[in-house]
PASEBA-1860 file (N, C-alpha, C; in nm, 3 decimals):
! residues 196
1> XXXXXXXX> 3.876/-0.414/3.415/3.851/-0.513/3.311/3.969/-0.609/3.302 ~ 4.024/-0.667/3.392/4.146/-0.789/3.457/4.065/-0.908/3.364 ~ 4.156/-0.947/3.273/4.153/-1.095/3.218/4.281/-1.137/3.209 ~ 4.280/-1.308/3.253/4.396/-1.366/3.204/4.344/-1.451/3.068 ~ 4.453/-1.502/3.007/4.460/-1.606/2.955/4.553/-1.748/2.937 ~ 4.539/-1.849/2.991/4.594/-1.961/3.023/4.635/-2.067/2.906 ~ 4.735/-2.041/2.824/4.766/-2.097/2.664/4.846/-2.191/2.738 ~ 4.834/-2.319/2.699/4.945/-2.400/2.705/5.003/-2.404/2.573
9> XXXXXXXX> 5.166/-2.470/2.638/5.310/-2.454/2.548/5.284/-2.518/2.426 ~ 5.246/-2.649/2.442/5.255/-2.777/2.319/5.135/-2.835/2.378 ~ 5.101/-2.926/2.250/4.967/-2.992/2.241/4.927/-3.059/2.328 ~ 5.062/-3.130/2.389/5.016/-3.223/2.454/4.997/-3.184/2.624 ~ 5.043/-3.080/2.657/4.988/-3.041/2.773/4.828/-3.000/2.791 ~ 4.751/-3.042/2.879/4.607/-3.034/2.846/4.575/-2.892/2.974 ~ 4.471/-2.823/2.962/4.447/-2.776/3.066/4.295/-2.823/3.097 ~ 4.311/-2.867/3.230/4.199/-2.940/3.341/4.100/-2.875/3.372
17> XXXXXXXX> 4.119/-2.760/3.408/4.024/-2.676/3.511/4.042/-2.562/3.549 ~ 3.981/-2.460/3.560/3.967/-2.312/3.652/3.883/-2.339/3.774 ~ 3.991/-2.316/3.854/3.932/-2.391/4.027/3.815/-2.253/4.090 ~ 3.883/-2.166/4.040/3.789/-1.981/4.075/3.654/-2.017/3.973 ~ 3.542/-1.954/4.067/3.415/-1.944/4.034/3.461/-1.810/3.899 ~ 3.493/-1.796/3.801/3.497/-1.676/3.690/3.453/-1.731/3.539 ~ 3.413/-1.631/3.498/3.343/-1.656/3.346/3.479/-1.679/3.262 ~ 3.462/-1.808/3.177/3.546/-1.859/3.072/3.510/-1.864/2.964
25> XXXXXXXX> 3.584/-1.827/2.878/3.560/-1.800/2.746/3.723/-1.901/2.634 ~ 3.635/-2.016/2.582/3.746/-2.049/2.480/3.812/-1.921/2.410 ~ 3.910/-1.910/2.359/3.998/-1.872/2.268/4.114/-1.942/2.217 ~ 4.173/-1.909/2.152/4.271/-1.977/2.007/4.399/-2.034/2.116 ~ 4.391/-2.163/2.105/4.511/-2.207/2.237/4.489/-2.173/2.399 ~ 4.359/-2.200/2.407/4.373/-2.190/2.596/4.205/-2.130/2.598 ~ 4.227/-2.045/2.703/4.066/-2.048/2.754/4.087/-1.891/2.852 ~ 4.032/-1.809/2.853/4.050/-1.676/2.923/3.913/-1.667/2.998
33> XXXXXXXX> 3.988/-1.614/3.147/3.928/-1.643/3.250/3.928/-1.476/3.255 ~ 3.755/-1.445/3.300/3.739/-1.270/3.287/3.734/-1.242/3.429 ~ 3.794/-1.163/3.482/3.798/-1.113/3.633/3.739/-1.030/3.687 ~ 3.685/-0.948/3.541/3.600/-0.783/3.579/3.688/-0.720/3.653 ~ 3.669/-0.565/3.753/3.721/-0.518/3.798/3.799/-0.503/3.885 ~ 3.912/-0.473/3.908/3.975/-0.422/4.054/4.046/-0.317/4.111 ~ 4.105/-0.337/4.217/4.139/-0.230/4.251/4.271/-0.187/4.256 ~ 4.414/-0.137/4.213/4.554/-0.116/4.191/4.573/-0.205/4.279
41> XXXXXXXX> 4.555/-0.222/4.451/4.665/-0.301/4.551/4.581/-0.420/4.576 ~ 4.477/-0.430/4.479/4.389/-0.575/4.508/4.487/-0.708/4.442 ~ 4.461/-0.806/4.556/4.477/-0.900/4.502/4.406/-1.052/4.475 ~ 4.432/-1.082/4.317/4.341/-1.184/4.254/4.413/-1.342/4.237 ~ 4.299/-1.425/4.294/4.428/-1.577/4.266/4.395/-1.624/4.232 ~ 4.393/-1.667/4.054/4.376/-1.757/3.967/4.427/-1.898/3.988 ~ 4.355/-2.003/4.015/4.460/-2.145/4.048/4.351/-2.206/3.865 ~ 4.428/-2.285/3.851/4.390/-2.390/3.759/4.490/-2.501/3.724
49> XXXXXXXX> 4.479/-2.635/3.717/4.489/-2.736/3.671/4.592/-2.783/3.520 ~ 4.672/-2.804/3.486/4.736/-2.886/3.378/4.782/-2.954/3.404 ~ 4.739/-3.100/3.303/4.809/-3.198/3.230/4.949/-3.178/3.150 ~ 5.017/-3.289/3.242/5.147/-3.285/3.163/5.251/-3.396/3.192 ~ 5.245/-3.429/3.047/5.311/-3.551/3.053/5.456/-3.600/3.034 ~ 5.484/-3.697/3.095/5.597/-3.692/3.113/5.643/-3.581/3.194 ~ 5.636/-3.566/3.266/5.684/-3.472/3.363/5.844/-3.465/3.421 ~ 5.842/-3.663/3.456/5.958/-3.716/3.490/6.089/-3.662/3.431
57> XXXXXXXX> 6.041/-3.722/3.254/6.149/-3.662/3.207/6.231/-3.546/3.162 ~ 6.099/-3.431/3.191/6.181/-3.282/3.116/6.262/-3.250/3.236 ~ 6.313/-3.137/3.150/6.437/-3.066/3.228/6.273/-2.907/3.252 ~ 6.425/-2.789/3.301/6.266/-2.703/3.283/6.255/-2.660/3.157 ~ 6.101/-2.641/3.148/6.085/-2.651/3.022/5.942/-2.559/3.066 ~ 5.945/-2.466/2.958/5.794/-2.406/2.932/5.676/-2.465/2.908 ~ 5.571/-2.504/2.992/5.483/-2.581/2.980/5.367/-2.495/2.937 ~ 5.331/-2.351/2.977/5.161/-2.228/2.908/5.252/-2.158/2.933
65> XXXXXXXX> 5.202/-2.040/2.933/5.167/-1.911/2.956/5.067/-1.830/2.980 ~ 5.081/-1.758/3.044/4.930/-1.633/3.133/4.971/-1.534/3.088 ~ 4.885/-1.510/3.035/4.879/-1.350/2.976/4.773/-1.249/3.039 ~ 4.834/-1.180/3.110/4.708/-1.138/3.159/4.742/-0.950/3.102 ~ 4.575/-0.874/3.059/4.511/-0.819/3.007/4.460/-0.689/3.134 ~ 4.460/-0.607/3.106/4.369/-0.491/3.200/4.382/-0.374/3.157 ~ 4.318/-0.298/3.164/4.299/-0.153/3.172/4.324/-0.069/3.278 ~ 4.440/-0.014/3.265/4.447/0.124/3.408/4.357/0.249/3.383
73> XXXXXXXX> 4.294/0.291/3.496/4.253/0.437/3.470/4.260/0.515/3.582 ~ 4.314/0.683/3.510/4.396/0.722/3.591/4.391/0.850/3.514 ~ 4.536/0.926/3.542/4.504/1.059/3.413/4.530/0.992/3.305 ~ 4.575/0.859/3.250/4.512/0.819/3.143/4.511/0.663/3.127 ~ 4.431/0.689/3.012/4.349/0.526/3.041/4.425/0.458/2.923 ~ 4.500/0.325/2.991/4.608/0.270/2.907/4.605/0.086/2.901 ~ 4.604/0.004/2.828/4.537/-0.123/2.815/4.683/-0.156/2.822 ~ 4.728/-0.245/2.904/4.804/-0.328/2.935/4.855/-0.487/2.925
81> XXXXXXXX> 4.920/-0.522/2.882/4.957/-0.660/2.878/5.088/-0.737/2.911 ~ 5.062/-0.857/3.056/5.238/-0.920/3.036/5.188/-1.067/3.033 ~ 5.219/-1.119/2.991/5.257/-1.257/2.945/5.369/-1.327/3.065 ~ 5.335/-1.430/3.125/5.421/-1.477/3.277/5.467/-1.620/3.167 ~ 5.534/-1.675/3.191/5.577/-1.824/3.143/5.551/-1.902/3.239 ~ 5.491/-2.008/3.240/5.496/-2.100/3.347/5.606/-2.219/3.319 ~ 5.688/-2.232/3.370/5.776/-2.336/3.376/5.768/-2.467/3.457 ~ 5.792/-2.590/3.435/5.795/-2.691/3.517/5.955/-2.744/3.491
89> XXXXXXXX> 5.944/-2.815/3.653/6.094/-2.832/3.654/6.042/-3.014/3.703 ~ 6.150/-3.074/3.621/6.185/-3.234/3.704/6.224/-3.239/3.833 ~ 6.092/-3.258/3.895/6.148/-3.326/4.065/6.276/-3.409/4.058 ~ 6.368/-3.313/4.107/6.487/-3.454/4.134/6.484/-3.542/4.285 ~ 6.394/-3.477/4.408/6.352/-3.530/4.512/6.263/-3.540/4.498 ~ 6.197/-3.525/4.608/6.024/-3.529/4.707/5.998/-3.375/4.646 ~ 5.910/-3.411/4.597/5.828/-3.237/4.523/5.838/-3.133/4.654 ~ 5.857/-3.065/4.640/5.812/-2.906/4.794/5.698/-2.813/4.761
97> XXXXXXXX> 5.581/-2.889/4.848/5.462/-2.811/4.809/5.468/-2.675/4.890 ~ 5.461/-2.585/4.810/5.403/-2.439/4.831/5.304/-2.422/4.970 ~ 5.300/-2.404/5.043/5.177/-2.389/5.118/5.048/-2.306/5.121 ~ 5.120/-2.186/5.053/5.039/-2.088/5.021/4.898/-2.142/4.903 ~ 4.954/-2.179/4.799/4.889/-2.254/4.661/4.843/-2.449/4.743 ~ 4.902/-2.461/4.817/4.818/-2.582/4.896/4.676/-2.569/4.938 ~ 4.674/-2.420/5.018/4.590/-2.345/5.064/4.455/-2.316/5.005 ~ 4.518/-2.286/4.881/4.432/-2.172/4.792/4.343/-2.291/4.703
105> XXXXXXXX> 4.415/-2.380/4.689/4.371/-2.547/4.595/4.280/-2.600/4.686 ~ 4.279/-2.581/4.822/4.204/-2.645/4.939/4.083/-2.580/4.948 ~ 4.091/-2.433/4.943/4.000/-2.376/4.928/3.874/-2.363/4.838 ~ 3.967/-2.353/4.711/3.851/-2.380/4.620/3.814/-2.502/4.593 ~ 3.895/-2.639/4.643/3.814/-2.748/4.622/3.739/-2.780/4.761 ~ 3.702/-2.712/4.858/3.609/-2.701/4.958/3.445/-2.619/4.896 ~ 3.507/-2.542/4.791/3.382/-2.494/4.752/3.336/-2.561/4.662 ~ 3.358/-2.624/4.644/3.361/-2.729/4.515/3.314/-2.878/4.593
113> XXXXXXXX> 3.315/-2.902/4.679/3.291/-2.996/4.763/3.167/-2.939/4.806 ~ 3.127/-2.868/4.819/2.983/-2.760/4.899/2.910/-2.764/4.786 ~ 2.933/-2.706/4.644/2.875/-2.758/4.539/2.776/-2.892/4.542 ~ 2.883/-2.929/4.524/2.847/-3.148/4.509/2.745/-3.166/4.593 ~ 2.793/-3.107/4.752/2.708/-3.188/4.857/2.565/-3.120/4.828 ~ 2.557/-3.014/4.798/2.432/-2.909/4.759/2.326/-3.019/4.671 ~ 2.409/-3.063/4.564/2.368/-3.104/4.400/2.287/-3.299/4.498 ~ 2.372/-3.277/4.605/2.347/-3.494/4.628/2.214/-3.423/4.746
121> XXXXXXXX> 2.195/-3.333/4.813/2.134/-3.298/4.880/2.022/-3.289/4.849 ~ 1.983/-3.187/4.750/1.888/-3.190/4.603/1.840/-3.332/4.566 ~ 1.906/-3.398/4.556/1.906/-3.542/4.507/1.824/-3.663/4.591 ~ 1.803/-3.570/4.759/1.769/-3.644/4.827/1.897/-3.751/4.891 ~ 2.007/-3.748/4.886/2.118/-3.829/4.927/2.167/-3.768/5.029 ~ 2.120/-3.774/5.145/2.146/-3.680/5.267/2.295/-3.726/5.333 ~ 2.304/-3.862/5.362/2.409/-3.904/5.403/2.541/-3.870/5.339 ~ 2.523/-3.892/5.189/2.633/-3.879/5.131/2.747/-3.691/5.111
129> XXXXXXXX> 2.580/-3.615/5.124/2.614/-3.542/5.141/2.691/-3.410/5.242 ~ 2.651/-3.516/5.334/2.720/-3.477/5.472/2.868/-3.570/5.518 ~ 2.885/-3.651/5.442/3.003/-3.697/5.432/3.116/-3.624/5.346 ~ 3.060/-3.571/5.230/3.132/-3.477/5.134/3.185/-3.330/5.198 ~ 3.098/-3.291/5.294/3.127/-3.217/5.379/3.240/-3.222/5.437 ~ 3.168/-3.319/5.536/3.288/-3.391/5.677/3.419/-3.344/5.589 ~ 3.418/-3.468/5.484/3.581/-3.492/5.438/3.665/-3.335/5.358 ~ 3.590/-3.249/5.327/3.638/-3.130/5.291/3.720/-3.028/5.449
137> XXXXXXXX> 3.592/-3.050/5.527/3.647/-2.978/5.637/3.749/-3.053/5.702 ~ 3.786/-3.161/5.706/3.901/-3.233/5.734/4.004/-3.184/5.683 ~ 4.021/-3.169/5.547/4.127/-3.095/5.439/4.131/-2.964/5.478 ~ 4.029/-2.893/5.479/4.028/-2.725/5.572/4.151/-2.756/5.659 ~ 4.079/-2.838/5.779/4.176/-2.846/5.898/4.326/-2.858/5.912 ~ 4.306/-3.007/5.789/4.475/-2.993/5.752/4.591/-2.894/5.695 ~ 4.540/-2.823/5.624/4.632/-2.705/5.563/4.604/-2.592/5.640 ~ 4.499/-2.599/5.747/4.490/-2.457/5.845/4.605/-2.464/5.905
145> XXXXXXXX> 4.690/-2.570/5.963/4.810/-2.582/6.099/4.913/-2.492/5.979 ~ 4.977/-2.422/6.125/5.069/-2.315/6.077/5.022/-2.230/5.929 ~ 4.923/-2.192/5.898/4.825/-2.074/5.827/4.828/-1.968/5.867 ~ 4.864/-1.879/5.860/4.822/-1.741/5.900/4.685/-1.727/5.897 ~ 4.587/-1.838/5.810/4.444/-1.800/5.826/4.400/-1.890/5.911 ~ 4.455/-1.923/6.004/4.425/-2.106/6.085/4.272/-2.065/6.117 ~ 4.242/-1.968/6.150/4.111/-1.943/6.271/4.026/-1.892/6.132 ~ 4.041/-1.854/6.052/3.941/-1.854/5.896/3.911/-1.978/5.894
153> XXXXXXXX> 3.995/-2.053/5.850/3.986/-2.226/5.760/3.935/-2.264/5.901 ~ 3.917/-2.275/5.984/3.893/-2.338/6.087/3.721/-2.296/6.102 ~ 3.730/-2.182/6.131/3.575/-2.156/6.104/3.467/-2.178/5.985 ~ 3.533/-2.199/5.881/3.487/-2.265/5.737/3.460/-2.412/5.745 ~ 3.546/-2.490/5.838/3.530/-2.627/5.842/3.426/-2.630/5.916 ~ 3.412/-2.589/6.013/3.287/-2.558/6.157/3.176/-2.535/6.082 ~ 3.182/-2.445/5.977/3.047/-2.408/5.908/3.024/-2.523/5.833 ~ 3.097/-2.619/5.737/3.092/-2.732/5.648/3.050/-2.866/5.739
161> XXXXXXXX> 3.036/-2.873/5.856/3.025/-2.970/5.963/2.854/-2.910/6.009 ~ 2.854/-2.810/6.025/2.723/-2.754/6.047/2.630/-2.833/5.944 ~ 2.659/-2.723/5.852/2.560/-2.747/5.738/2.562/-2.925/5.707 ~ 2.662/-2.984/5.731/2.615/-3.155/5.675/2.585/-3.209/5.762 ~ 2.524/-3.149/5.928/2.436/-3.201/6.000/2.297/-3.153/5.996 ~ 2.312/-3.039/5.912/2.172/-2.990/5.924/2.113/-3.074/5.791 ~ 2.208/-3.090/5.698/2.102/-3.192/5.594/2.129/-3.337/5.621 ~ 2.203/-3.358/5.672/2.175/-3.511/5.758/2.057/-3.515/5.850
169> XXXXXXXX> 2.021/-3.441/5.932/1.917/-3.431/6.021/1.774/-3.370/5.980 ~ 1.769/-3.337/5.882/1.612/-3.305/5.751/1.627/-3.178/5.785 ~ 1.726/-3.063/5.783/1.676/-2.955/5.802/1.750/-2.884/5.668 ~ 1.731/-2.960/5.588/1.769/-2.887/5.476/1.603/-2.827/5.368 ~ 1.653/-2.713/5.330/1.548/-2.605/5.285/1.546/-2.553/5.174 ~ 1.451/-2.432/5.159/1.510/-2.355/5.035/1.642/-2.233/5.130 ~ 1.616/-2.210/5.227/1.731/-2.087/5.281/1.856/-2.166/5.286 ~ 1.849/-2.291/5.367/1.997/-2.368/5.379/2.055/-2.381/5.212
177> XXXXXXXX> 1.981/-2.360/5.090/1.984/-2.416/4.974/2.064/-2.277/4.932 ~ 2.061/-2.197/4.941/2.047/-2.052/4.904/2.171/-2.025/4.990 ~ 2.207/-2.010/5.128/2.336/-1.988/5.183/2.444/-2.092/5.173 ~ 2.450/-2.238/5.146/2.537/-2.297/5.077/2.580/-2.242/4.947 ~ 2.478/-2.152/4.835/2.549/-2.136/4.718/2.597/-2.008/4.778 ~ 2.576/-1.929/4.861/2.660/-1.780/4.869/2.752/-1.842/4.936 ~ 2.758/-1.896/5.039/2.845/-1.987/5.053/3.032/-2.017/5.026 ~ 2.956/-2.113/4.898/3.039/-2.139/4.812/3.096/-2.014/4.709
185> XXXXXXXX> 3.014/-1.928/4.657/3.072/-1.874/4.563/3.162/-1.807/4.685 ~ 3.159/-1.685/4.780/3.201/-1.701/4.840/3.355/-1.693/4.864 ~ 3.342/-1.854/4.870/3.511/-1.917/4.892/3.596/-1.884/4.726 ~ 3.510/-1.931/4.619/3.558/-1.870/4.506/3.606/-1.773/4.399 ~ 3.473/-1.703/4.493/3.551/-1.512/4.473/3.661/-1.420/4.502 ~ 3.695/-1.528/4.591/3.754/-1.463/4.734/3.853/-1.363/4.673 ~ 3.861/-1.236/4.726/3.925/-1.111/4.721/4.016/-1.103/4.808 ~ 4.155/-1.048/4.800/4.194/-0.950/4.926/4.303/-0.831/4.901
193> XXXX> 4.342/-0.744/4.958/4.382/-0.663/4.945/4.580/-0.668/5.028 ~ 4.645/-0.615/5.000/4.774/-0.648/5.068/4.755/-0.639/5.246 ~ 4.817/-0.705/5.284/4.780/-0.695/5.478/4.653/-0.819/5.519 ~ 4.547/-0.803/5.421/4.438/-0.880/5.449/4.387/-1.023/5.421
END
């Protein structure tokens, strides 16, 4: 029973989005994202989105906090809680993106891009929707170089190039309709365990 919760610091930081396909629930200052179960060496990657302004000028400064929530069970069953701070710091250079969280942002906005093209597909907008494709698996491609998952993301783009020729070319269905959303969720669920 893994929940976080995503409170921002002060008012004026906004929070944007939960990029993970998970059930959200408002609560008092932020929004808690429910994870359901797992397993001790599983691992879960919450990405989401904040607004924050002025950025330029703070020093670091506490912008939310994650609190995240679970239950161990074991010889005994004990409800747990730590609270992480998220801090932002003033770029004094060129920002240094993470690659890992480049990755993981790529990912779920590929499923999120599979979404859309699904929804314009539906719509009868075949072209557009195979362009929404294209340009996701492009982004796949780019954050695959030097990946430890290069040949994953690579085969995800291959599949996103597939599928926006098959509804460019009228072969879109109720099954093509149906494995785009497993698809997608999918990329959003995504699980793994240490090693994997």
């Amino acid at each position: 029973n893994v929940s976080i919760e995503i409170r921002p610091a002060w008012n004026e930081v906004g929070l944007l989005s939960v990029l993970n396909d998970v059930v959200q629930v408002p609560v008092a200052g932020g929004v808690q994202a429910q994870l359901g179960d797992a397993y001790g060496d599983e691992r879960r990657r919450v990405v989401f989105q904040l607004r924050v302004p002025r950025l330029q000028t703070l020093g670091p400064t506490r912008i939310a906090d994650v609190v995240v929530r679970y239950v161990a069970v074991g010889e005994q069953v004990a409800m747990h809680e730590l609270t992480v701070p998220v801090v932002a710091r003033r770029p004094e250079y060129e920002p240094i993106l993470d690659a890992e969280v480049t990755e993981e942002v790529t990912v779920l906005l590929s499923a999120r891009a599979h979404d859309e093209a699904r929804h314009l597909a539906d719509a009868g907008r075949h072209d557009e929707a195979r362009a929404k494709l294209r340009a996701a698996a492009a982004r796949l491609r780019e954050v695959s170089r030097g990946s430890s998952r290069a040949e994953e993301l690579e085969l995800e783009a291959k599949l996103m190039e597939h599928r926006g020729d098959e509804i460019a070319h009228g072969r879109y269905g109720v099954m093509a309709r149906k494995e785009m959303m497993f698809e997608s969720r999918r990329r959003k669920q995504r699980r793994s365990r240490p090693g994997s």
